[in-house]
C-alpha positions as CSV (number, residue, x, y, z in Angstrom):
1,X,126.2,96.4,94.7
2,X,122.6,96.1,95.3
3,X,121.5,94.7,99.2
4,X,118.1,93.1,98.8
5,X,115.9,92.6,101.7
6,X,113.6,89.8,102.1
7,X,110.6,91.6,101.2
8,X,112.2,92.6,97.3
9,X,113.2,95.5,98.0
10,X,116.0,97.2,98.0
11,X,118.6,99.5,100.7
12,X,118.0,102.5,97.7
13,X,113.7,101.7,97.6
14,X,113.5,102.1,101.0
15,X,115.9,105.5,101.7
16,X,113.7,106.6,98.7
17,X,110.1,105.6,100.3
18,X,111.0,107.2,103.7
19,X,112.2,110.2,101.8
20,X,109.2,110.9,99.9
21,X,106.5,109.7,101.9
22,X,106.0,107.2,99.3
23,X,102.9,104.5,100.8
24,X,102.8,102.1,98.5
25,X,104.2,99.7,100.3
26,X,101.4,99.8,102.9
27,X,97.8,98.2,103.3
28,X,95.3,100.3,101.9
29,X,92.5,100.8,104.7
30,X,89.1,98.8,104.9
31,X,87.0,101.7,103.8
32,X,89.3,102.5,100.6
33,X,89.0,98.7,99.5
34,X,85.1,98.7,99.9
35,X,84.4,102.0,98.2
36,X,86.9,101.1,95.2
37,X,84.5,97.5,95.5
38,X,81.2,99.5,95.4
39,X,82.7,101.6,92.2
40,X,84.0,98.9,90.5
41,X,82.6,95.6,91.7
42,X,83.8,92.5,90.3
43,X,86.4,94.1,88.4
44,X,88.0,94.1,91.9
45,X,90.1,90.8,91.7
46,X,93.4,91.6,93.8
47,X,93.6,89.2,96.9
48,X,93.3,92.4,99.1
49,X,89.7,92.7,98.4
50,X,88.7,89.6,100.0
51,X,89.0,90.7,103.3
52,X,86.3,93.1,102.7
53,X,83.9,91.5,100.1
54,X,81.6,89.9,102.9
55,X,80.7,93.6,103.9
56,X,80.4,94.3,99.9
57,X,78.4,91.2,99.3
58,X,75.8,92.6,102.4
59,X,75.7,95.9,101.1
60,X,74.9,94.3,97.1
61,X,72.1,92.2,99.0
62,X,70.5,95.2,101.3
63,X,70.6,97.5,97.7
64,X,68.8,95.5,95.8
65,X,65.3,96.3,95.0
66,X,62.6,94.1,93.4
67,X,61.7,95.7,89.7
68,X,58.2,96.6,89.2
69,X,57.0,94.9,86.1
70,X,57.3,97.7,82.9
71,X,54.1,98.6,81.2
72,X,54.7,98.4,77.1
73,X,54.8,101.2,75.4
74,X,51.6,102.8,74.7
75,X,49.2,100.5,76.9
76,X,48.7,103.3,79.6
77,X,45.1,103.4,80.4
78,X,44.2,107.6,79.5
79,X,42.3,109.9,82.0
80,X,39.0,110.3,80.8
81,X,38.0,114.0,80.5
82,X,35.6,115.2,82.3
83,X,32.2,116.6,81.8
């Protein structure tokens, strides 16, 4: 027979976990979840991220640079030789 603790888990997960140093069970930091954001961005859906998405969201805003506008291809002016 099986015990179940509240959380899901069972007597045999647990003896297991502490065994083998197994961490999946615990909160992953503030600086893992906001460089897995920065990698990945809005692929980052998991509740967890939201704790840290303000910071995300500030560093998005502080990165972005205004685009200079592109020349077309061939209209650069050439250097006139000189004399």
């Amino acid at each position: 027979m099986t015990i179940a603790f509240s959380d899901g888990t069972s007597r045999e997960q647990r003896v297991a976990a502490s065994e083998t140093g197994d961490k999946g069970q615990t909160l992953e930091s503030d600086a893992g979840l906001l460089a897995t954001l920065k990698r990945w961005g809005d692929k980052c859906v998991n509740p967890e991220y939201e704790r840290v998405r303000p910071q995300y969201e500030a560093w998005k805003k502080a990165r972005q640079v205004e685009a200079k506008p592109r020349e077309k291809a061939g209209s650069k002016k050439k250097a006139k030789k000189p004399e």
